[in-house]
C-alpha positions in Angstrom: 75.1 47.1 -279.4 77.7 48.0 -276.6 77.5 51.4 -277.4 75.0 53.2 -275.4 75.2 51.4 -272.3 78.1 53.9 -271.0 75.4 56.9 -271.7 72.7 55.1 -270.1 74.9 54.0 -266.6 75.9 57.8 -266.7 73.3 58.9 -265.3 73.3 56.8 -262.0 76.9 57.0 -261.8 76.5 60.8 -261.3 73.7 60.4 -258.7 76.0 57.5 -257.0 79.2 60.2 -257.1 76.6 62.9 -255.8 75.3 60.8 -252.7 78.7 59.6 -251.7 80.1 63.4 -252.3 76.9 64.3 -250.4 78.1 61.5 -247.2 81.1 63.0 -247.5 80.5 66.5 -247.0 77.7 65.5 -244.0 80.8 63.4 -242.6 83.1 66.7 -242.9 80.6 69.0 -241.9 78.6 68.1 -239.0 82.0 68.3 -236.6 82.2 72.0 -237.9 78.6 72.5 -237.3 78.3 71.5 -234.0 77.3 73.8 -231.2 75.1 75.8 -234.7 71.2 75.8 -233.7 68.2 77.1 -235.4 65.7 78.0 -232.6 62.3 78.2 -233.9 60.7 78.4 -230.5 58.1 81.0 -230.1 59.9 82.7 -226.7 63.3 82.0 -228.4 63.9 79.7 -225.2 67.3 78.0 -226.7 69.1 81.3 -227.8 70.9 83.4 -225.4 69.8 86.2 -223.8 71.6 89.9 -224.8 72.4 90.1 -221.1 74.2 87.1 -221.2 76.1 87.8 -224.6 77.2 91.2 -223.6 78.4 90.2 -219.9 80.5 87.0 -221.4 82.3 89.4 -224.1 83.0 91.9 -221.4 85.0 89.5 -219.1 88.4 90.8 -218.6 90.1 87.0 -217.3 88.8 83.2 -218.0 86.3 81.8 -216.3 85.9 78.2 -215.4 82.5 76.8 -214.9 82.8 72.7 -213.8 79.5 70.8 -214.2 80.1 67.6 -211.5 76.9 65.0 -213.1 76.3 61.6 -212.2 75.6 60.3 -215.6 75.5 56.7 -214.8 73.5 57.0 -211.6 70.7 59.3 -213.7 70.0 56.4 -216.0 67.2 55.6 -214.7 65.7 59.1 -214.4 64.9 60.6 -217.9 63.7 63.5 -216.6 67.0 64.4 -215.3 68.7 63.3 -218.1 67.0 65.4 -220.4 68.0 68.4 -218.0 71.0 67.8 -217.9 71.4 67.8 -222.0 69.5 71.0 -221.8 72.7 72.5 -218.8 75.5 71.1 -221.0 74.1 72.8 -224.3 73.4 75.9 -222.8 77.3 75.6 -221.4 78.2 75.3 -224.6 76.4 77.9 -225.9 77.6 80.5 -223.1 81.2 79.0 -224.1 81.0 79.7 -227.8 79.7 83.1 -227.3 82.5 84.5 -224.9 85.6 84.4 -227.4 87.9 82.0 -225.3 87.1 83.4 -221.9 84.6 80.7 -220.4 85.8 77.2 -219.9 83.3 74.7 -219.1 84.2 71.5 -218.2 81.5 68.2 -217.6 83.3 65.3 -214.6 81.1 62.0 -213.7 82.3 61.9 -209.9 82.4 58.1 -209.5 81.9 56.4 -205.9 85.0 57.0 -203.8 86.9 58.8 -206.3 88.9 62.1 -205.7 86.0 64.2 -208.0 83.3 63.0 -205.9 86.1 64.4 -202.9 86.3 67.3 -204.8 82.4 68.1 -205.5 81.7 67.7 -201.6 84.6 70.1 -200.8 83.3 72.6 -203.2 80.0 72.8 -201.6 78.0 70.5 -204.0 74.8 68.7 -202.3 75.2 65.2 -202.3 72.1 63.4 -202.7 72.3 59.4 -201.3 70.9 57.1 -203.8 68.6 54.3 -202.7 71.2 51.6 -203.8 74.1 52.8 -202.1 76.5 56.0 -203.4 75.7 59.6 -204.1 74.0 61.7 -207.1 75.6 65.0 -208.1 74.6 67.5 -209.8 75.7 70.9 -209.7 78.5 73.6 -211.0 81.4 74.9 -209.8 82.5 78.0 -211.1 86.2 79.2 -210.3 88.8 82.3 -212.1 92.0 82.7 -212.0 92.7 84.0 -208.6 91.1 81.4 -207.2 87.8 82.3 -206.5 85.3 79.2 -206.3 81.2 79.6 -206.2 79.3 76.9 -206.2 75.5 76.3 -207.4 74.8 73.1 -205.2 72.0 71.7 -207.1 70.3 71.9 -210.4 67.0 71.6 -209.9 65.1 70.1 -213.4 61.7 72.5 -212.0 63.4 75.5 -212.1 64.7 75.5 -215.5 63.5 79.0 -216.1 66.1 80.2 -214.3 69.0 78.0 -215.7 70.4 81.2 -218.1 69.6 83.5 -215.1 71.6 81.6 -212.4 74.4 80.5 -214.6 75.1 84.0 -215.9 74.6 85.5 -211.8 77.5 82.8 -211.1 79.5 84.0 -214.1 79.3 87.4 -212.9 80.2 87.0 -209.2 83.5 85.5 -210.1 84.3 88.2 -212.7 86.8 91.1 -211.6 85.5 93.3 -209.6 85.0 94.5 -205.6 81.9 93.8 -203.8 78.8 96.1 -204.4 78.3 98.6 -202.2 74.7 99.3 -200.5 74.5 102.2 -198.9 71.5 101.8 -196.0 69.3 104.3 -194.3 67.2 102.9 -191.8 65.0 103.9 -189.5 65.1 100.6 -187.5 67.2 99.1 -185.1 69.0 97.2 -187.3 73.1 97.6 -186.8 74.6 96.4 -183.7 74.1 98.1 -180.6 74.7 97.7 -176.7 71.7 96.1 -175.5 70.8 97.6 -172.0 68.5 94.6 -170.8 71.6 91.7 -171.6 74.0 94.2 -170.6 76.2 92.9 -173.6 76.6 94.3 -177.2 73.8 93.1 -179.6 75.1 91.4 -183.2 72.1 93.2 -184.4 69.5 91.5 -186.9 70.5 88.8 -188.9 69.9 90.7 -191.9 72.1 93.1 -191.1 74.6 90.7 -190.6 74.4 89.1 -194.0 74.3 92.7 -195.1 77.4 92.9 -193.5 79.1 89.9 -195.0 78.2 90.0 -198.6 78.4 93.5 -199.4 80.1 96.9 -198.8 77.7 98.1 -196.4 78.1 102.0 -196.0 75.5 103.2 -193.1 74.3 106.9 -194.3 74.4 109.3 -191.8 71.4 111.8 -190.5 70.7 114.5 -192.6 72.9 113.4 -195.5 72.8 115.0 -198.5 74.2 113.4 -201.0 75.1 110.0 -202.3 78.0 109.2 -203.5 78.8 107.5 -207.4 80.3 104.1 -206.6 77.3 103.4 -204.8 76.2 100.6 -207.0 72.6 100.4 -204.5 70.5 102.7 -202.2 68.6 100.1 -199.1 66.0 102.4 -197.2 64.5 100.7 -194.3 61.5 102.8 -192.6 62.4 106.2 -194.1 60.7 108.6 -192.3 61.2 112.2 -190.5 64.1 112.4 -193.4 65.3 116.2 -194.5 64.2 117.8 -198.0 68.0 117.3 -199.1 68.0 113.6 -198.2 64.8 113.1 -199.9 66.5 115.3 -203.1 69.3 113.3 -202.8 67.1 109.9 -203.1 65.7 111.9 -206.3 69.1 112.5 -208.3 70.3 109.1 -207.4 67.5 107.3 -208.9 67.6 109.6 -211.8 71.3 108.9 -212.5 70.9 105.2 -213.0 71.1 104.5 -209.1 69.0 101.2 -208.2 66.7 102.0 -205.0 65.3 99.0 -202.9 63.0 100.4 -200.3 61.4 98.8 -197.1 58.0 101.1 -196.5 55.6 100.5 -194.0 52.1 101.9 -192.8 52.8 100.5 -188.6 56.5 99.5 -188.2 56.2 97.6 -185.0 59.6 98.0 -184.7 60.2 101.7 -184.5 61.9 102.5 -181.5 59.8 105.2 -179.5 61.4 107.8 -177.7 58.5 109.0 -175.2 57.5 105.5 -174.1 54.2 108.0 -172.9 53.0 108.7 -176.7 51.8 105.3 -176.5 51.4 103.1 -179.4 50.6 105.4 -182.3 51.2 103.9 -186.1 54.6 105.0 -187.4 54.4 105.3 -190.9 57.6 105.6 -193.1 57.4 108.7 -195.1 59.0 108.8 -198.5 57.7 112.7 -199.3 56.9 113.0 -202.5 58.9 109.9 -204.2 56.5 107.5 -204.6 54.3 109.6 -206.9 57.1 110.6 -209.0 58.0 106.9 -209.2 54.5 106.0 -210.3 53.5 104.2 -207.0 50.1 105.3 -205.0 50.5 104.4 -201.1 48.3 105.5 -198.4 49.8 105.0 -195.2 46.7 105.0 -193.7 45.7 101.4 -194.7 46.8 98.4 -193.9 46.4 94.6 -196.3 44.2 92.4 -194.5 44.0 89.0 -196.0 42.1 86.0 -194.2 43.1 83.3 -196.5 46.7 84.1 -195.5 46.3 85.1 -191.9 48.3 83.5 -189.5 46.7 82.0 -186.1 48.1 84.0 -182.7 47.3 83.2 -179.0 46.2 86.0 -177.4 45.3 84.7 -174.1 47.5 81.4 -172.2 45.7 78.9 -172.4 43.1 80.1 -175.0 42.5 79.3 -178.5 44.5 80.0 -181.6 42.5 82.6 -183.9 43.6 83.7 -187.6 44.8 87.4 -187.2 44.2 89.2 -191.0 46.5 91.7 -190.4 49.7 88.9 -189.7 50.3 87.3 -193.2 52.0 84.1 -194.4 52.5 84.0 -198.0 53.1 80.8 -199.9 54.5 80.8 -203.5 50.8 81.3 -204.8 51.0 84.8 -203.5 54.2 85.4 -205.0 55.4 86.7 -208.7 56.9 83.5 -210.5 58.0 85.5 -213.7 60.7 87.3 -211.4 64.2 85.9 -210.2 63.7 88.0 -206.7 60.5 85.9 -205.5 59.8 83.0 -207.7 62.2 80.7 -205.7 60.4 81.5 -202.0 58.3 79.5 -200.3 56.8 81.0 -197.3 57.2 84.8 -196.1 55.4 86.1 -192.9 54.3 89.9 -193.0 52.6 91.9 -190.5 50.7 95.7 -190.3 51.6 95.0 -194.4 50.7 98.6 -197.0 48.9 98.6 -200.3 50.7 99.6 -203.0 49.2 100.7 -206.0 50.1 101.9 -209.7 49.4 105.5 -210.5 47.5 106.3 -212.8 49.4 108.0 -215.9 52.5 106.8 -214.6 55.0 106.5 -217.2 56.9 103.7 -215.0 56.0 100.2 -215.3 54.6 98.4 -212.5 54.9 94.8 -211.5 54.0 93.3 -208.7 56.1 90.7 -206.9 53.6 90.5 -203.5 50.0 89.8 -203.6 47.2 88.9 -200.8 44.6 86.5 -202.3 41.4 87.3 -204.1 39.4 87.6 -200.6 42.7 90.3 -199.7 41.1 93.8 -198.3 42.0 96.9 -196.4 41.3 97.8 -192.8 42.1 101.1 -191.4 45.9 101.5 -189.7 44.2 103.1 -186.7 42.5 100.3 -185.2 45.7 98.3 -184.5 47.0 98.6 -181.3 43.2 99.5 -179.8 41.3 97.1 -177.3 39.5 96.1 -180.4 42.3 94.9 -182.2 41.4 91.1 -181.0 41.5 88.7 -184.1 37.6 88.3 -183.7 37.1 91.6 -183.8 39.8 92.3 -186.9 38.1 89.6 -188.6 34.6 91.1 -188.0 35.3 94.4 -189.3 37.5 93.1 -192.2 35.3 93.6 -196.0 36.7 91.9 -198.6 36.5 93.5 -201.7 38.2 95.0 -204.6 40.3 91.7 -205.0 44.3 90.9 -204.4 46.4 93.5 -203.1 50.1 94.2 -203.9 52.1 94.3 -201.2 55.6 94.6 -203.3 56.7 95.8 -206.9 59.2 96.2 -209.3 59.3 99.5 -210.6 61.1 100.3 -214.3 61.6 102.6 -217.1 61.4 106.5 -217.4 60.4 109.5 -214.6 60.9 113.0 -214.0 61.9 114.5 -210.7 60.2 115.1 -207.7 61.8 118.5 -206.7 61.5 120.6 -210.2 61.2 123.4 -208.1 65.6 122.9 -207.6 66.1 123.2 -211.3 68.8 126.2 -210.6 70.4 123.3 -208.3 74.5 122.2 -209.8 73.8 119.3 -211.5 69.9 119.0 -211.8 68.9 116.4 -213.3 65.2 116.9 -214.7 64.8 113.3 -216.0 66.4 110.4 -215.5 69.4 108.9 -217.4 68.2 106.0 -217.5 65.4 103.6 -216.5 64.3 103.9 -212.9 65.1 100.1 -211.4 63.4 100.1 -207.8 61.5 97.4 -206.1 59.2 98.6 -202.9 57.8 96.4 -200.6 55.1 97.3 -198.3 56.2 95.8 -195.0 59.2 96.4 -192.9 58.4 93.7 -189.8 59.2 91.0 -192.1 63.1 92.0 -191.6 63.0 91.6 -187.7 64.3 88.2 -186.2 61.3 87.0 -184.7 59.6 87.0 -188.0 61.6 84.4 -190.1 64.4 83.0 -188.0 64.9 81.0 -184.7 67.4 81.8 -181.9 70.9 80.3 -182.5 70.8 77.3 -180.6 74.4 77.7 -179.3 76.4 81.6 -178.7 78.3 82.3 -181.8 76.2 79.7 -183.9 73.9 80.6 -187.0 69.8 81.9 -187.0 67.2 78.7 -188.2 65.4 80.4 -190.1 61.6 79.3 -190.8 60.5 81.1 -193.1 62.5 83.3 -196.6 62.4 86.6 -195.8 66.1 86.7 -195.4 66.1 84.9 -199.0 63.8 87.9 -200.3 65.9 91.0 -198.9 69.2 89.2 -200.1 67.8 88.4 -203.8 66.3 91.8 -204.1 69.9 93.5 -203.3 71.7 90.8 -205.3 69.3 91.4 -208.2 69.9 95.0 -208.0 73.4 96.3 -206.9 74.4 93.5 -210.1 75.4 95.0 -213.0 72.6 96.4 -215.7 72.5 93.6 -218.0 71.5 91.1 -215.0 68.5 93.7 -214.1 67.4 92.8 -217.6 68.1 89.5 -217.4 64.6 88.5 -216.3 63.7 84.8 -215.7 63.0 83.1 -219.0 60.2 81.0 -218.8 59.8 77.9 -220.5 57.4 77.7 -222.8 54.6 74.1 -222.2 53.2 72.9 -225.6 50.2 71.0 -224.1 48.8 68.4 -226.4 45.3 70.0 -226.8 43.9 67.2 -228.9 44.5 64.1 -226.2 43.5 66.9 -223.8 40.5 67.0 -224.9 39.8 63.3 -225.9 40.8 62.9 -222.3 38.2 64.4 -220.6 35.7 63.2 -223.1 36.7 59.8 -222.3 36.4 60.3 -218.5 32.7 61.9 -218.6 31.6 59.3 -221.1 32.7 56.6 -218.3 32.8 58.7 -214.9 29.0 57.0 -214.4 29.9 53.5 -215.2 33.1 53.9 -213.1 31.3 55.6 -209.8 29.2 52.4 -210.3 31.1 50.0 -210.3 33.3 51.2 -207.3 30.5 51.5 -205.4 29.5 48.1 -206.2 33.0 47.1 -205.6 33.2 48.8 -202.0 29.7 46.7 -201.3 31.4 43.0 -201.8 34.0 44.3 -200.1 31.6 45.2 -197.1 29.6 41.8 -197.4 33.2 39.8 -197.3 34.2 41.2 -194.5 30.9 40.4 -193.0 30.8 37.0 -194.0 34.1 36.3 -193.1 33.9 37.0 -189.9 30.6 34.5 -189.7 28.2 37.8 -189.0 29.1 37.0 -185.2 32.7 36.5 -184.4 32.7 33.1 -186.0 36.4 31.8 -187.9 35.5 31.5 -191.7 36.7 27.7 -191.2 33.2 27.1 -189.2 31.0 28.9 -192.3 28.5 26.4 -193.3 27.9 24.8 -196.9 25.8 28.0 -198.1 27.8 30.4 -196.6 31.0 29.0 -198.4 28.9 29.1 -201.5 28.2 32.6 -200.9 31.7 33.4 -200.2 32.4 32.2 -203.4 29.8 33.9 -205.4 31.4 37.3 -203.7 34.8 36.7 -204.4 33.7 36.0 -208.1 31.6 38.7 -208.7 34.5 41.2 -207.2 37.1 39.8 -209.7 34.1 40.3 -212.4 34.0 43.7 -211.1 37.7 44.0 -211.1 37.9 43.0 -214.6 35.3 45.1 -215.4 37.2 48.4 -214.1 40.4 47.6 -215.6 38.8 47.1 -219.0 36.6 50.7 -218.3 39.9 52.2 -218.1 41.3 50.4 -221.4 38.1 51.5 -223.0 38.9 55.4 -221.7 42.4 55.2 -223.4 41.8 53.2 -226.7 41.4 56.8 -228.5 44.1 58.6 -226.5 46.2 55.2 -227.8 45.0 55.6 -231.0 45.9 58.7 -231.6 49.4 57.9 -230.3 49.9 55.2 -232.7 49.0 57.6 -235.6 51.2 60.2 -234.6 53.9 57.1 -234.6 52.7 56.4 -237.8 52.8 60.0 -239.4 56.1 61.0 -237.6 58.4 57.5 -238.4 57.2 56.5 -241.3 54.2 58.6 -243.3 56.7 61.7 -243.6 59.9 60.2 -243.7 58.6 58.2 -246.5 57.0 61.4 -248.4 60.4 62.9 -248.0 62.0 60.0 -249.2 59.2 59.4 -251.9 59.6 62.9 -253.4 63.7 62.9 -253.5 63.3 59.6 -255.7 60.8 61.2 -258.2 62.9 63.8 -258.0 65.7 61.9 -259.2 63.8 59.9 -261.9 62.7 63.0 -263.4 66.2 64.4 -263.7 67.3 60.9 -265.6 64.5 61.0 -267.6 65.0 64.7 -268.7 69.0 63.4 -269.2 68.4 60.4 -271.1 65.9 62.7 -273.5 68.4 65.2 -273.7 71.1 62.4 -274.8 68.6 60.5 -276.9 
């Protein structure tokens, strides 16, 4: 009788050795497969970026990116915590990809401690926390030679642009001189001697940060050529510029140069040589690049925009009055899929062009720069005339024809404007590669008095008020990088909106909205009535109310915890599906599947033994 029981344990002592073997492998394995990720998203928001790959495999010396987090401190903020799994994962995944060449390292700066000395030396933002201490959360990115960038804060919004910034930091501290940006403009932008101070001018503030962040090469009149370590062309009010200054423009852009142009229909600040000429428009002039770069400008017309129109004092003493010609932009008029603009808040234009996309342009056009729906045109001529009030402006203004660009991105193949110079050394008929331009309308939003406040002491720094510093700088960051961070577009993060409790929401609020308007209404009535009563109707304290008033008083403040209770159980009644639905979700999610799953790996199993122990039988 002892003889089968060693074939019928067999059985279960293989599926025994095979979970155990099956433990032990998970226990093995899962260090090895750290890091490994399957990303099923549908915008592939978890894997990296080409750009990014290609620029961390071309790094000629290590990189060392320090992420300073306060992980105790975020406890009580998931959102943040979450974030800052996403940053360290990412890390990671940057780190894996770049053979040995990026080092990323993750410190908790503790209160007092020589990190937390360290993070505020570096340039991190220290943000106080309400209980005492400071919350940090940032990256410090350093090479070999000692270089050190910082990127202060991490913002949890503006994850889009985590891959973006990370790999812009990466970049900056690879080897490598400054770009250069070689600027034409038609402004007076570069220091100067300044007759009316009788002292040299710094010269706009732009100019300075020009200045400081970049090889700044000023092109001369007439040039004719461009040279090839210019990594990015700047043109500021081009205008009255020679045929082989404009052809020059041409074979740059067709060779791979990046072009970044400042075009405007009225630059206000175009110096005038016969102050007698008066105050004509003074268009920039670009010949015939624009077309051949798929853009349609008429530098008759100006954007006119009253939903963004800033309010000027024409008279002292007088009113202010919205001028539709003077624009303040908030982020709602600016592109939020693009690294150059979607971190700006407020811009102030003026005299601002329409730009629009030609038609059978081979380029691709995005704007970056809108005016609102109720955006229009208004001829260039009338500004600068006695009936250039804001009144009158307004008056004449027509909105139609919906938002107007006033800034773009331009990308991908064109021909030359000049085919006429094919016999030329070195023609170039097409381009090389991909035109990458950006053209903004508007050349007043450079000048000082636009976005920046006088330094309050000689020698000390511009307030500014406003980001059109932030704009010029990002647009000639964005562009004299190298090509892969062109492409490098922000990657925005998909939402997955529950549609279902969506839905059951609203429901649930029209269902009650009636019911609810009532009893608030009610419940702002008894309110009333109390306060009536118990002020006695005439001044009297509520200690000299009579019998029936008391018992009034009473009845009130019954009937307004009635309605109370009423309102609070209205809103339970609103959510019971939404909560319903939640607990069946629980349901399906913790136990329903994990219990199929389980369910069907035991049948599995059963059926195995039985097929064994018929086999054996």
């Amino acid at each position: 009788m002892s003889g089968p029981t060693p074939r019928l344990h067999a059985p279960l002592l293989r599926l025994l050795a095979l979970a155990a073997g099956l433990l032990v492998l998970l226990g093995l394995g899962l260090p090895l497969l750290r890091g490994v990720q399957l990303d099923l998203t549908e915008a592939r928001e978890h894997t990296l970026a080409p750009a990014t790959i290609a620029l961390l495999q071309g790094l000629d010396e290590p990189v060392t990116l320090r992420l300073y987090y306060s992980a105790r401190a975020a406890r009580d903020f998931p959102q943040v915590q979450a974030y800052a799994q996403r940053v360290q994962e990412l890390l990671r995944a940057m780190a894996a990809r770049s053979d040995g060449r990026l080092l990323v390292e993750v410190v908790d700066p503790e209160p007092f401690s020589e990190e937390e000395d360290r993070a505020q030396a570096s340039g991190l933002t220290a943000v106080p926390l309400p209980g005492g201490g400071n919350f940090f959360f940032g990256i410090v990115g350093r090479n070999r030679l000692d270089g050190e960038l910082p990127i202060p804060f991490l913002e949890p919004g503006r994850e889009a642009f985590l891959e973006y910034n990370l790999t812009r930091l990466i970049a900056a501290l690879g080897p490598g001189e400054r770009p250069v940006v070689a600027l034409w403009s038609g402004l007076p932008m570069a220091p100067a001697f300044d007759p009316a101070a009788g002292a040299p001018s710094p010269g706009w503030v732009v100019d300075q940060q020009l200045r400081e962040l970049f090889d700044l090469r000023r092109l001369e009149p007439g040039f004719s050529a461009i040279e090839p370590d210019v990594d990015l062309l700047l043109l500021v009010h081009p205008r009255e510029l020679a045929e082989d200054s404009l052809y020059a423009i041409d074979q740059f852009a067709l060779r791979g140069g990046r072009v970044l142009a400042f075009i405007d229909p009225d630059a206000e600040h175009q110096v005038v040589d016969d102050p007698f000429a008066g105050t004509a428009p003074q268009p920039s002039d670009l010949g015939p690049l624009l077309a051949a770069w798929g853009v349609d400008w008429d530098p008759d017309r100006v954007a006119a925009d009253p939903a963004h129109a800033l309010p000027v004092q024409t008279r002292e003493g007088g009113p202010q009055e919205p001028l539709v010609t003077l624009l303040g932009l908030g982020s709602e008029a600016m592109s939020q899929h693009d690294v150059v603009t979607a971190q700006l808040e407020k811009l102030h234009l003026s005299s601002a062009g329409v730009l629009r996309p030609r038609e059978g342009a081979g380029t691709r056009f995005e704007p970056l720069l809108q005016t609102s729906a109720q955006g229009g045109e208004l001829p260039v001529g009338v500004l600068g005339t006695a009936g250039a009030t804001p009144a009158l402006l307004l008056r004449a203004f027509r909105a139609e024809g919906g938002p107007r660009v006033l800034g773009a991105r331009l990308s991908g193949p064109v021909r030359t404007a000049f085919p006429e110079r094919a016999g030329s050394p070195g023609h170039l008929a097409e381009s090389q590669r991909d035109l990458a331009a950006i053209v903004f309308a508007d050349t007043d939003l450079l000048a000082d008095a636009f976005w920046t406040e006088p330094a309050l002491l000689p020698g000390g720094f511009a307030q500014p008020f406003a980001n059109n510093g932030d704009l010029l700088y990002n647009a000639v960051e964005n562009l004299s990088g190298k090509a892969d961070l062109i492409a490098l577009r922000t990657r925005m993060v998909a939402t997955r909106p529950f549609h279902r409790v969506e839905a059951l929401r609203r429901q649930a609020e029209q269902a009650g909205l009636a019911r609810q308007q009532a009893l608030e209404q009610r419940l702002s009535e008894l309110e009333g009535e109390l306060a009536d009563l118990q002020r006695g109707g005439e001044g009297a304290a509520p200690a000299t109310l009579g019998a029936e008033q008391q018992e009034r008083l009473r009845g009130f403040l019954a009937e307004k915890a009635e309605v109370r209770r009423d309102l609070r159980e209205l809103q339970h009644q609103l959510n019971a599906d939404i909560d319903a639905l939640e607990a069946r979700l629980k349901l399906l999610t913790i136990v329903v599947l994990p219990g199929l799953l389980a369910l069907g790996f035991a049948l599995g199993g059963l059926w195995r033994l039985r097929r064994r122990r018929h086999a054996t039988a």
